[in-house]
N, CA, C and O of each residue as an XYZ file, in Angstrom:
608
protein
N      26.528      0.607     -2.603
C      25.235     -0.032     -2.732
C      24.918     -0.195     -4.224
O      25.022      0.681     -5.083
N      24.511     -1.471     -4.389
C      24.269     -1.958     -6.192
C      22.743     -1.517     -6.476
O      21.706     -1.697     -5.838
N      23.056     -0.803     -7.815
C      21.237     -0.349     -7.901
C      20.762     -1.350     -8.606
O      21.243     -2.108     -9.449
N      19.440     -1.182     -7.974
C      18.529     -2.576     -8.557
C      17.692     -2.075     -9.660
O      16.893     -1.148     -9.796
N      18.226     -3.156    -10.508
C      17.820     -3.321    -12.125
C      15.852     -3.501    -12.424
O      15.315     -4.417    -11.802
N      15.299     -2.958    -12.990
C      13.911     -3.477    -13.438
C      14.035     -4.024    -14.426
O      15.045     -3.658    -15.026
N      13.078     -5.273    -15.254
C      12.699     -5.691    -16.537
C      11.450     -5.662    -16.617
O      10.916     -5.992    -15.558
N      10.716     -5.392    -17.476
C       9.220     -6.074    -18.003
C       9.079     -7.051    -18.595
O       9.324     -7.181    -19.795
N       8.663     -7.894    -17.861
C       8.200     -8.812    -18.700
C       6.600     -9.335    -18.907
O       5.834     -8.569    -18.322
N       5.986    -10.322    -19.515
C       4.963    -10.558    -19.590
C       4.166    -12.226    -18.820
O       4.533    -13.345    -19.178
N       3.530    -12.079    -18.203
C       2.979    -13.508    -17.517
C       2.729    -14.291    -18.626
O       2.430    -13.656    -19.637
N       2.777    -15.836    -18.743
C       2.783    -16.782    -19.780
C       1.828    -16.907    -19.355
O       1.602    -16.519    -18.209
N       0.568    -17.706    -20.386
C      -0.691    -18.402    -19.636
C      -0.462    -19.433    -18.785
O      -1.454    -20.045    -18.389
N       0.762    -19.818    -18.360
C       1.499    -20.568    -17.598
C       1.683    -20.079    -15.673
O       2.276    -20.516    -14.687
N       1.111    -19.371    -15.885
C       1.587    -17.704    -14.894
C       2.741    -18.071    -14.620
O       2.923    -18.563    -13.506
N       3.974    -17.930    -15.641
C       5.563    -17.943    -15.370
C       5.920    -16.316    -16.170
O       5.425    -15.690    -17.107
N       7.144    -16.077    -15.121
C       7.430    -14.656    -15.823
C       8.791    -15.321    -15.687
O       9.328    -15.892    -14.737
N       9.389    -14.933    -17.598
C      11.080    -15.406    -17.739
C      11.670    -14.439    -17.178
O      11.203    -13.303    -17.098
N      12.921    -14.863    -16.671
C      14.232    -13.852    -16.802
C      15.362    -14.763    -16.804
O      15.383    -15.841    -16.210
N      16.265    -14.292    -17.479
C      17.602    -14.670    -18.182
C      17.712    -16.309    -17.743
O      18.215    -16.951    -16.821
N      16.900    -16.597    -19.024
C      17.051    -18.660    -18.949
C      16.357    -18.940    -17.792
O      16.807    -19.974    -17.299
N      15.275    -18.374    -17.014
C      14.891    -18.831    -15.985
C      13.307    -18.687    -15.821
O      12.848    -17.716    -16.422
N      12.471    -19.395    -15.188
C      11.063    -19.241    -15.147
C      10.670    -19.334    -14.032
O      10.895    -20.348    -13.372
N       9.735    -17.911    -13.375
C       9.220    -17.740    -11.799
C       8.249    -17.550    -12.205
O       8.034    -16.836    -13.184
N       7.271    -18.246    -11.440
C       5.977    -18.084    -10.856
C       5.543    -16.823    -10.086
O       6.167    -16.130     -9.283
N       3.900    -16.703    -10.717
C       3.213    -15.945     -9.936
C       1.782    -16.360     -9.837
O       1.768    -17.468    -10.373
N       0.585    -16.079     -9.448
C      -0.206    -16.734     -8.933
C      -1.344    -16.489    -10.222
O      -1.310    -15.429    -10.849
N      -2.194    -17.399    -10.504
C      -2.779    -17.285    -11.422
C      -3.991    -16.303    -11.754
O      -4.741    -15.962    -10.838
N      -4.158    -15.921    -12.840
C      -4.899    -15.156    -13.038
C      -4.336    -13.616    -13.099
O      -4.663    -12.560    -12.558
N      -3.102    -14.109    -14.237
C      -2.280    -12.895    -14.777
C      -2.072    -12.914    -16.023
O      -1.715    -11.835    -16.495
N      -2.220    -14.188    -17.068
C      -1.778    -14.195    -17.778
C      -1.736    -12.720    -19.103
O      -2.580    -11.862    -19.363
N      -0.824    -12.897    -19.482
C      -1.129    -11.365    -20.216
C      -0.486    -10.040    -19.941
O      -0.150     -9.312    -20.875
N      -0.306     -9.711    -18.710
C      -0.322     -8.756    -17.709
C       1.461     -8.531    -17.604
O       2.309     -9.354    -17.259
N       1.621     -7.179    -18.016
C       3.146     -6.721    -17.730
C       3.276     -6.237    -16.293
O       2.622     -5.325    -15.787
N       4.420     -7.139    -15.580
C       5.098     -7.090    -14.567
C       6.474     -6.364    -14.747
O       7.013     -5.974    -15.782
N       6.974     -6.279    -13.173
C       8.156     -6.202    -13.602
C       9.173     -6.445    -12.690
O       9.109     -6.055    -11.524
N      10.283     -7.181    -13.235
C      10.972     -8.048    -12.330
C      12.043     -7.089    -11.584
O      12.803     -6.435    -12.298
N      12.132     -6.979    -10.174
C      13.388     -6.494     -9.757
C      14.196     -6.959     -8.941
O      13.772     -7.617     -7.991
N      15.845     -6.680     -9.151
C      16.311     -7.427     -8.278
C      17.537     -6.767     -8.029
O      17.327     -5.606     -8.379
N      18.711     -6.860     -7.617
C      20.314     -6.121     -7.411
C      20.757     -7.737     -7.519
O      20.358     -8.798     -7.037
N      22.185     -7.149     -8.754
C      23.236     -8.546     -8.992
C      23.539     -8.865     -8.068
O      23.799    -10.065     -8.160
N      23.755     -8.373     -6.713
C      24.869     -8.748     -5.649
C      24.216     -9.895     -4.742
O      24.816    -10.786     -4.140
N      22.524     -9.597     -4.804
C      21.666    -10.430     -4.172
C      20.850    -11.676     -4.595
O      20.916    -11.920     -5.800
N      20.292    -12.293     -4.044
C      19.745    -13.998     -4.093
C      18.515    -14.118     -4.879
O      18.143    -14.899     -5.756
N      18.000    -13.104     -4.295
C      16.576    -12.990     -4.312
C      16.302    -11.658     -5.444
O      17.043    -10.750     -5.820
N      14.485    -12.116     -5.868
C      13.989    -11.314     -6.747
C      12.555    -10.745     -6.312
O      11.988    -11.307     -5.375
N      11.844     -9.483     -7.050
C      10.749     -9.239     -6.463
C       9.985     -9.114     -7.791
O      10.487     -8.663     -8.821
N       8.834     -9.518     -7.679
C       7.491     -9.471     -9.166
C       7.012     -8.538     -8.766
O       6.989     -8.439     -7.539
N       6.404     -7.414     -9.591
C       5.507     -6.663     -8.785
C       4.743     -5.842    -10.274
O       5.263     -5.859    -11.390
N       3.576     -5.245     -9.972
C       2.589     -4.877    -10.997
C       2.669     -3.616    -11.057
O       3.048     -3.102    -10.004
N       2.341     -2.555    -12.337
C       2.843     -1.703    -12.689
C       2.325     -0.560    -11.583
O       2.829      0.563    -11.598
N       1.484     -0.853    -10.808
C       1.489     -0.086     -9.191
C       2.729     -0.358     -8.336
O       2.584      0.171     -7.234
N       3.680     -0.880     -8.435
C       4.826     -1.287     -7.486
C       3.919     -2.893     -6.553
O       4.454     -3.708     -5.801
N       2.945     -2.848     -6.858
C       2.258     -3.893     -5.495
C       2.652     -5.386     -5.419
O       1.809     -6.209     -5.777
N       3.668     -5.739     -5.053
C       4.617     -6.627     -4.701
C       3.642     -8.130     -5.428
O       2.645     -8.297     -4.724
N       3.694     -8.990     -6.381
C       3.026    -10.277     -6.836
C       3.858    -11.321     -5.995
O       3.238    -12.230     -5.442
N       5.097    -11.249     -5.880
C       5.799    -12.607     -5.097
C       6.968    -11.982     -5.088
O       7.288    -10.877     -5.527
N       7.697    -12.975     -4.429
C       9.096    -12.898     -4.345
C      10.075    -14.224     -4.323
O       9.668    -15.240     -3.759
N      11.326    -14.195     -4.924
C      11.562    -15.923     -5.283
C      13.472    -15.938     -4.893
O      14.049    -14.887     -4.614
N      13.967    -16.847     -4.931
C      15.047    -16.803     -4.326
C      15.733    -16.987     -5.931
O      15.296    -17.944     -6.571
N      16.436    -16.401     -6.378
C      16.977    -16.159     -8.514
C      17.912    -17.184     -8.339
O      18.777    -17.101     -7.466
N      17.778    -18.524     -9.388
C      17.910    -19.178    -10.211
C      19.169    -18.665    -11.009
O      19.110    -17.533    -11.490
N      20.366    -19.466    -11.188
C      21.297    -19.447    -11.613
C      21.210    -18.897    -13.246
O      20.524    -19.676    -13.907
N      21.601    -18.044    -13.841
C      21.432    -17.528    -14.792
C      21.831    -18.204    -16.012
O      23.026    -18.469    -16.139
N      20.846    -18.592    -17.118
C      21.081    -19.594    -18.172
C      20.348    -20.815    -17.548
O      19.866    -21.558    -18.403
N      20.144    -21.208    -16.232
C      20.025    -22.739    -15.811
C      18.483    -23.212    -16.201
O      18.104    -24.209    -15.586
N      17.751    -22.759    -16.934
C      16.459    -23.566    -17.319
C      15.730    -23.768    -16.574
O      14.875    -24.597    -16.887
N      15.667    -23.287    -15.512
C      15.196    -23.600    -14.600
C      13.418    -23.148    -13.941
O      12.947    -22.051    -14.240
N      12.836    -23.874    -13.301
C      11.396    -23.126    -13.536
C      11.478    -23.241    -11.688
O      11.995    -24.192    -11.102
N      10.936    -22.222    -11.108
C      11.140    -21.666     -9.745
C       9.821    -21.432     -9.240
O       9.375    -20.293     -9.380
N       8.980    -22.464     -8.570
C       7.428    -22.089     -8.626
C       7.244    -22.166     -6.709
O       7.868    -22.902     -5.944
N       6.233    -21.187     -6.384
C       5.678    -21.023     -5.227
C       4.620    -22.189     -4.986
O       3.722    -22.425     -5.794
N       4.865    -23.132     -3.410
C       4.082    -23.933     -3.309
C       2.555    -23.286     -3.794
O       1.708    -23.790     -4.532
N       2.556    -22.087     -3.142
C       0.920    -21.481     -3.278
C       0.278    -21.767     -3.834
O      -0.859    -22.229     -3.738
N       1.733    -21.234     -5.435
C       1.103    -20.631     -6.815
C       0.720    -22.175     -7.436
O      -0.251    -22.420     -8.151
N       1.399    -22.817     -7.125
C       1.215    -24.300     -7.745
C      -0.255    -24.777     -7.352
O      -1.170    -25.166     -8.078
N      -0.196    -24.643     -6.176
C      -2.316    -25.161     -5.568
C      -2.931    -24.105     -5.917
O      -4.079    -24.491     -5.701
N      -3.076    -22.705     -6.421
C      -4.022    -22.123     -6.323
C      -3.928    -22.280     -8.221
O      -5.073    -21.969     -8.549
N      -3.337    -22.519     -9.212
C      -3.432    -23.149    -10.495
C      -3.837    -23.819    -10.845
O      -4.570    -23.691    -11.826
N      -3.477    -25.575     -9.929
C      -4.079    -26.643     -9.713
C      -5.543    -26.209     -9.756
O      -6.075    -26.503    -10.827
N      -6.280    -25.634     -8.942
C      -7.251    -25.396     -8.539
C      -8.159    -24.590     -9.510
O      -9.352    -24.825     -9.703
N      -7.279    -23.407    -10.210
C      -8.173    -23.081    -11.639
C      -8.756    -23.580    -12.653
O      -9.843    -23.253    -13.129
N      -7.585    -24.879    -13.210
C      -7.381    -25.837    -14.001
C      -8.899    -26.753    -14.012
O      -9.667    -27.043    -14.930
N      -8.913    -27.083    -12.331
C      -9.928    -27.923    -11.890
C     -11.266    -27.736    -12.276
O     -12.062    -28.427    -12.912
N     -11.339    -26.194    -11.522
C     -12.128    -25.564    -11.648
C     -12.860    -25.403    -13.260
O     -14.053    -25.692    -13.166
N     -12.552    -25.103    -14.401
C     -12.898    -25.099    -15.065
C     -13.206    -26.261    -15.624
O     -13.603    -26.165    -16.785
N     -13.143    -27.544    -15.085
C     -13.382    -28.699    -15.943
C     -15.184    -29.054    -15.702
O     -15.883    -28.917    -14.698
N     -15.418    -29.400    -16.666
C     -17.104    -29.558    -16.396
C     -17.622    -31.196    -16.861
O     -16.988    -31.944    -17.604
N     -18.911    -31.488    -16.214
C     -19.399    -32.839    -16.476
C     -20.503    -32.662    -17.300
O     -21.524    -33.328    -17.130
N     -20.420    -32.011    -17.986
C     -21.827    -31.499    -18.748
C     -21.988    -32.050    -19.779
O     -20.945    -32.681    -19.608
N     -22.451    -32.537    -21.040
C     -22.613    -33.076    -22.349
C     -22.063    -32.559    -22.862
O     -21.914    -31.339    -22.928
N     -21.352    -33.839    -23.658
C     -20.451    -33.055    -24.843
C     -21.041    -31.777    -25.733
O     -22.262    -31.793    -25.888
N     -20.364    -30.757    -26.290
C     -21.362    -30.221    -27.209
C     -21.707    -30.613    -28.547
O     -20.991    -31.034    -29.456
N     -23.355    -30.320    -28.473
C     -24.410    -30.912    -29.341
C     -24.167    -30.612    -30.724
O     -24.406    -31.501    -31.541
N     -23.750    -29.550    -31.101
C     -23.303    -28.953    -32.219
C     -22.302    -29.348    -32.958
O     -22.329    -28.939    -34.119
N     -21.241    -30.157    -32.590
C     -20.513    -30.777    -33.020
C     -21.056    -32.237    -33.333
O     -21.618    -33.074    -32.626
N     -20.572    -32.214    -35.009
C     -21.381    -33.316    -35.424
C     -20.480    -34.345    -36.074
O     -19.954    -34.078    -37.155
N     -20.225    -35.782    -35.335
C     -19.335    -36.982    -35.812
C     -19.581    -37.527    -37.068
O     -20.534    -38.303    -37.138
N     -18.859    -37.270    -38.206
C     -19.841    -37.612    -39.171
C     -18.493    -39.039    -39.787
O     -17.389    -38.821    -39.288
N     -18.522    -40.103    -40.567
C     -17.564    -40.699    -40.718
C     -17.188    -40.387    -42.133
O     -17.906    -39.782    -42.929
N     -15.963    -40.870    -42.369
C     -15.043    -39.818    -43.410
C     -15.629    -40.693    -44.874
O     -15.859    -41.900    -44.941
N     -15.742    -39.905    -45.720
C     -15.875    -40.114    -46.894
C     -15.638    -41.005    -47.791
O     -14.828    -41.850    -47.411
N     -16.159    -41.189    -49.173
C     -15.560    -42.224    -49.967
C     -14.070    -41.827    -50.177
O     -13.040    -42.494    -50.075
N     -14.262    -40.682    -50.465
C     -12.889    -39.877    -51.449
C     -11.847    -40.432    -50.339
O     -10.872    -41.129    -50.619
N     -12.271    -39.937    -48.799
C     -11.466    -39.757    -48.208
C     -11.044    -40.928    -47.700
O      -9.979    -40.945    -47.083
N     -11.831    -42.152    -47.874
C     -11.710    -43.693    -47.323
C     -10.492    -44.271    -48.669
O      -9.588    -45.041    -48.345
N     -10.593    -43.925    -49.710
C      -9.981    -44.276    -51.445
C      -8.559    -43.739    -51.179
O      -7.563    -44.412    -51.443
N      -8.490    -42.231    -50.531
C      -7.462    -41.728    -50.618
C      -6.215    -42.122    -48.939
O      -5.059    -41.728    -48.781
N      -6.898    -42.818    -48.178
C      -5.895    -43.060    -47.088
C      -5.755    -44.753    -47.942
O      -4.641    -45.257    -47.793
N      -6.399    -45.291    -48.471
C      -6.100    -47.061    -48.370
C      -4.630    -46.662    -49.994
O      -3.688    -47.437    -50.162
N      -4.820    -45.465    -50.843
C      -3.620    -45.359    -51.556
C      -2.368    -45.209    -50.914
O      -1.208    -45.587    -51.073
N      -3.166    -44.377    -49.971
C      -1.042    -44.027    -49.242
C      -0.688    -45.151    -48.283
O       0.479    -45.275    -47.910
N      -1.625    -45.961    -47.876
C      -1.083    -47.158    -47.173
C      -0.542    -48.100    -48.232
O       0.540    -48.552    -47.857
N      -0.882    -48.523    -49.332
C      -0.963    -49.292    -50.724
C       1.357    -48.699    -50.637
O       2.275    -49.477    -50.895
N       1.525    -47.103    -50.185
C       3.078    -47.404    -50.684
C       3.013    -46.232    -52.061
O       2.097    -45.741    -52.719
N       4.290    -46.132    -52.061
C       4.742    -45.340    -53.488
C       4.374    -46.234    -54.619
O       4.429    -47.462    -54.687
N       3.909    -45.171    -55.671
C       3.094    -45.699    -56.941
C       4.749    -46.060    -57.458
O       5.788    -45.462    -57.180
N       4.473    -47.556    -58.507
C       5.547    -48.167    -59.348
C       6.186    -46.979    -59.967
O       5.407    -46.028    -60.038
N       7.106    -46.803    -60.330
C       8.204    -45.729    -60.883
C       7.484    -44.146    -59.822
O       6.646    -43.315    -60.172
N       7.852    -44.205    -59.191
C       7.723    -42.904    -58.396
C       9.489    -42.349    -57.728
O      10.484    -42.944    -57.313
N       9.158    -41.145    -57.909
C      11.005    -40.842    -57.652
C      11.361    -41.406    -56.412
O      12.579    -41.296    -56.274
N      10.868    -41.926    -55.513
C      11.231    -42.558    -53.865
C      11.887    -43.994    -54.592
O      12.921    -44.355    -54.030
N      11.423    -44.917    -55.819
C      11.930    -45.471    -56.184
C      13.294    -45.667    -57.159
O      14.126    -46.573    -57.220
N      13.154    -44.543    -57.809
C      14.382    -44.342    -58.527
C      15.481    -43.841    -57.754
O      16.545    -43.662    -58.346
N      15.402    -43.591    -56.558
C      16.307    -42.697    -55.480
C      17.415    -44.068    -55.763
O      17.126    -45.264    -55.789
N      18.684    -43.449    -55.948
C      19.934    -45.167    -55.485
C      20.921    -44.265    -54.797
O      21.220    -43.127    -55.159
N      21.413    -44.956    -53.701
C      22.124    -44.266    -52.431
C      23.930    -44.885    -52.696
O      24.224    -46.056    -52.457
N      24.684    -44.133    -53.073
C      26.261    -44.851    -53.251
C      26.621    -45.006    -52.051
O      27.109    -43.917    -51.750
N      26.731    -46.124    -50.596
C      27.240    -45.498    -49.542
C      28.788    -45.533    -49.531
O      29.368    -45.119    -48.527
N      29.718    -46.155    -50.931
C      30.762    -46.746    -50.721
C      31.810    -45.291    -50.381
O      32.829    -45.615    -49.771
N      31.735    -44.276    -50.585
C      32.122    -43.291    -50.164
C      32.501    -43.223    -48.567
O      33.614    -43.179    -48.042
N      31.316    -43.229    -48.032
C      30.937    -43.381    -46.592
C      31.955    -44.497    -46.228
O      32.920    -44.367    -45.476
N      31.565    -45.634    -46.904
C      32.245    -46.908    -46.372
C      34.085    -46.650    -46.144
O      34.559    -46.642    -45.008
N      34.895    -46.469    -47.297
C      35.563    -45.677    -47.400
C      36.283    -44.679    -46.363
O      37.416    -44.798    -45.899
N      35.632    -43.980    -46.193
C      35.822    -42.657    -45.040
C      35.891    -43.618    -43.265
O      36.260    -43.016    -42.256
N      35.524    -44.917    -43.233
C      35.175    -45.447    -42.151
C      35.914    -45.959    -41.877
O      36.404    -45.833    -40.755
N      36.472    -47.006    -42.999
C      37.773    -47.697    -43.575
C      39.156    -46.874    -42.205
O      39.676    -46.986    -41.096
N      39.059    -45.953    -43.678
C      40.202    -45.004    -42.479
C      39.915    -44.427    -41.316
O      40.912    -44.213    -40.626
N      38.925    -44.111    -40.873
C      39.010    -43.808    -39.280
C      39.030    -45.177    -38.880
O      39.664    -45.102    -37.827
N      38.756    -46.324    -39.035
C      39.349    -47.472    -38.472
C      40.301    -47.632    -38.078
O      40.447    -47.815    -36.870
N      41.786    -47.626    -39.311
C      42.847    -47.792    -39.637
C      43.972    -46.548    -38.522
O      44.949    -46.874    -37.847
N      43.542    -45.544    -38.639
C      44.073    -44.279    -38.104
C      43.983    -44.869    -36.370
O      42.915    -45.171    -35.837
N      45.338    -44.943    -35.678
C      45.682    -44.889    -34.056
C      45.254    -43.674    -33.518
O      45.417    -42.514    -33.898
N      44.411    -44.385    -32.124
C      43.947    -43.468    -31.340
C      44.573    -43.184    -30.655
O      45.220    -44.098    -30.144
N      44.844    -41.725    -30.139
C      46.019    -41.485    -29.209
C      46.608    -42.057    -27.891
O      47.714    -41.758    -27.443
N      45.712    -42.930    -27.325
C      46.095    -43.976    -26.330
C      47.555    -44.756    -27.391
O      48.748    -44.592    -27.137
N      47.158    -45.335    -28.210
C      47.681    -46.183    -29.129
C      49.236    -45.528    -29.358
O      50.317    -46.068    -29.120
N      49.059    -44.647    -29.713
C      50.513    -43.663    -30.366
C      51.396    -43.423    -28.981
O      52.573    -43.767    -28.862
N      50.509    -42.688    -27.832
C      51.131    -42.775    -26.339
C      51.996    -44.095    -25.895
O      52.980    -43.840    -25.201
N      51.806    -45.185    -26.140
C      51.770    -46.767    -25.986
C      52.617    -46.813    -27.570
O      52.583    -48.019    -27.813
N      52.963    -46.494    -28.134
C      54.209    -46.971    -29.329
C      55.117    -46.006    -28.793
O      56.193    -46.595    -28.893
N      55.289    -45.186    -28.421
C      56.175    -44.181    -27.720
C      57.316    -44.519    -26.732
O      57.976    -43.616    -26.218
């Protein structure tokens, strides 16, 4: 019998908890909160659970390295639903005040649109590419091994 491994990890404000290249879900309103993942190599499946043992989910483990994000229909609507929840129709706030940007600051965007000032080092920059050109030359020239197979 394979003993089963624990990790700690931490809920993303995402409520995703990583393990090795992989991202599982748990239901929202964890973010922050050390879990801890368990599972045995030999098996499919994984268990979340909170530093009481009290089981958060359970997920079928995601190929190791595969990037992969592994989410519970649940956890997905009951997120949805936080998200929502917090959105409000209320007036913008009052305290925040639109004010339009400055002389300085009206003088100083129409310069950098205006371009690099006459003799500025962006102008003196000169690029040799014939080097490059050169180097291209011969990987041109040089048979690709189809080619050499086929003179053979």
């Amino acid at each position: 019998m394979t003993a089963e491994l624990e990790v700690e990890r931490t809920v993303s404000p995402q409520s995703l908890v990583a393990l090795d290249g992989n991202f599982y879900s748990v239901p929202p309103g964890l973010p922050g909160v050390t879990v801890k993942v368990l599972y045995r190599l030999c098996e499919d499946d994984l268990r979340i659970v909170t530093a009481g043992r009290a089981v958060v989910t359970c997920h079928r483990r995601a190929p190791r390295g595969a990037g992969q994000t592994v989410r519970d229909d649940g956890h997905v609507i009951a997120l949805e639903r936080a998200v929502l929840s917090s959105f409000s129709d209320r007036a913008p706030c009052k305290t925040k005040v639109r004010k339009p940007p400055s002389a300085a600051a009206l003088a100083e965007a129409e310069r950098l649109r205006e371009g690099p000032a006459a003799g500025s080092s962006a102008e003196r920059v000169e690029i040799d590419l014939t080097h490059y050109a050169a180097v291209a030359d011969r990987l041109r020239s040089v048979p690709s091994p189809k080619q050499e197979e086929s003179s053979e």
